[in-house]
C-alpha positions as CSV (number, residue, x, y, z in Angstrom):
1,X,-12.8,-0.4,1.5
2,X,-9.0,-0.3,2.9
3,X,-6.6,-1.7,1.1
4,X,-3.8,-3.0,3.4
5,X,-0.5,-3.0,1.8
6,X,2.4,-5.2,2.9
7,X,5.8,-3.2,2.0
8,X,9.5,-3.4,3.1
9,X,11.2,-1.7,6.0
10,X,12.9,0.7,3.5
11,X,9.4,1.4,1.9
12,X,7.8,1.9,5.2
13,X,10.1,4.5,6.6
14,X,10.5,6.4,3.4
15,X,6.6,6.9,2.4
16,X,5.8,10.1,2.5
17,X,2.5,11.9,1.4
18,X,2.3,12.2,-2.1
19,X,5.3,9.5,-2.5
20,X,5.1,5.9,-3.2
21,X,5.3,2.5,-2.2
22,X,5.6,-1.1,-4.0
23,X,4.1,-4.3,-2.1
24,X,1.8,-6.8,-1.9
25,X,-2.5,-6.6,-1.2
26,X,-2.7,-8.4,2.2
27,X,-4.6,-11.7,2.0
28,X,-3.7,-11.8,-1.7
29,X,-0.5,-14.1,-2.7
30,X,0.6,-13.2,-6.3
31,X,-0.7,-9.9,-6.4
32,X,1.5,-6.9,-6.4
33,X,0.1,-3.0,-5.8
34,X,2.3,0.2,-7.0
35,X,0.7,2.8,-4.6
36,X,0.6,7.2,-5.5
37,X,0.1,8.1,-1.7
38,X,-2.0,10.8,-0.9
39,X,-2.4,12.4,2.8
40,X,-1.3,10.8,5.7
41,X,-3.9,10.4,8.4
42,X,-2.8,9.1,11.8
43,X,-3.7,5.6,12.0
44,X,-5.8,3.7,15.1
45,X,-5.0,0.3,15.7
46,X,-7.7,-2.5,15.2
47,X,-8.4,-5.1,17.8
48,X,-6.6,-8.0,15.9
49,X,-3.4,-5.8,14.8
50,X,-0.3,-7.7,15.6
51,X,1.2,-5.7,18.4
52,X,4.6,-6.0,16.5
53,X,3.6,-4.6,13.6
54,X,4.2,-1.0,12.3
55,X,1.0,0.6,10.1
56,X,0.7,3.8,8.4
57,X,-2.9,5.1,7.3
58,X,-2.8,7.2,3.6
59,X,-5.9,8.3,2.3
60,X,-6.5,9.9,-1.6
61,X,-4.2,7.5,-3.3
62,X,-4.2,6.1,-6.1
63,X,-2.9,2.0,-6.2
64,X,-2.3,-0.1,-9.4
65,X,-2.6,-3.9,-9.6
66,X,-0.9,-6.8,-11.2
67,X,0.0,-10.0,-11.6
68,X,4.1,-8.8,-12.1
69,X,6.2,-6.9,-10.1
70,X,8.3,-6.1,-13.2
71,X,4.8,-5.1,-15.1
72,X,3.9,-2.1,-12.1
73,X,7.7,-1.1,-12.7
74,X,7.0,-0.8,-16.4
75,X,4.1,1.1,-15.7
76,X,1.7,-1.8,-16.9
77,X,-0.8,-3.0,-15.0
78,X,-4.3,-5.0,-15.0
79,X,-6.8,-2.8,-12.9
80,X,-6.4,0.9,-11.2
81,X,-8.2,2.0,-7.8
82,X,-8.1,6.0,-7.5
83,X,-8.7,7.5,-4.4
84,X,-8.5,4.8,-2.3
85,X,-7.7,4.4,1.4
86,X,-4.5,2.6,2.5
87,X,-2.6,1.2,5.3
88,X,0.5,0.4,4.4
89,X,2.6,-1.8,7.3
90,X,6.2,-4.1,7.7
């Protein structure tokens, strides 16, 4: 499974492999994701992409969940996904 990760403009243009984002799980109000980004892979566009929309494929990272933005920044968090598969977009 991907996880699509909804990040800032700031965040998009400065994740680099083996950087990091902050954001939000697509789909998923309330529920923030600190991502470890591993490789970058060159993304494809899906059918029902919104044309005006940037997206950046990372695969081998590691993202943590939680409830709290100010938990992931003090390195708490509910559940871990390692090696996981993310586009990350703004």
């Amino acid at each position: 499974m991907t996880l699509r990760v909804k990040v800032t403009r700031d965040e998009f243009d400065a994740a680099e492999p083996n950087g990091w984002v902050d954001g939000q799980i697509q789909g998923r109000k309330g529920l923030y994701v600190y991502v470890e980004l591993g490789e970058e892979l060159e993304y494809i566009p899906r059918a029902n992409d919104n044309p005006k929309t940037e997206y950046r494929l990372f695969k081998g990272c590691t993202a943590y969940f939680d409830t709290s933005q100010e938990n992931l920044e003090q390195g708490l968090y509910q559940a871990v996904q390692p090696n996981a598969t993310v586009v990350i977009y703004c």
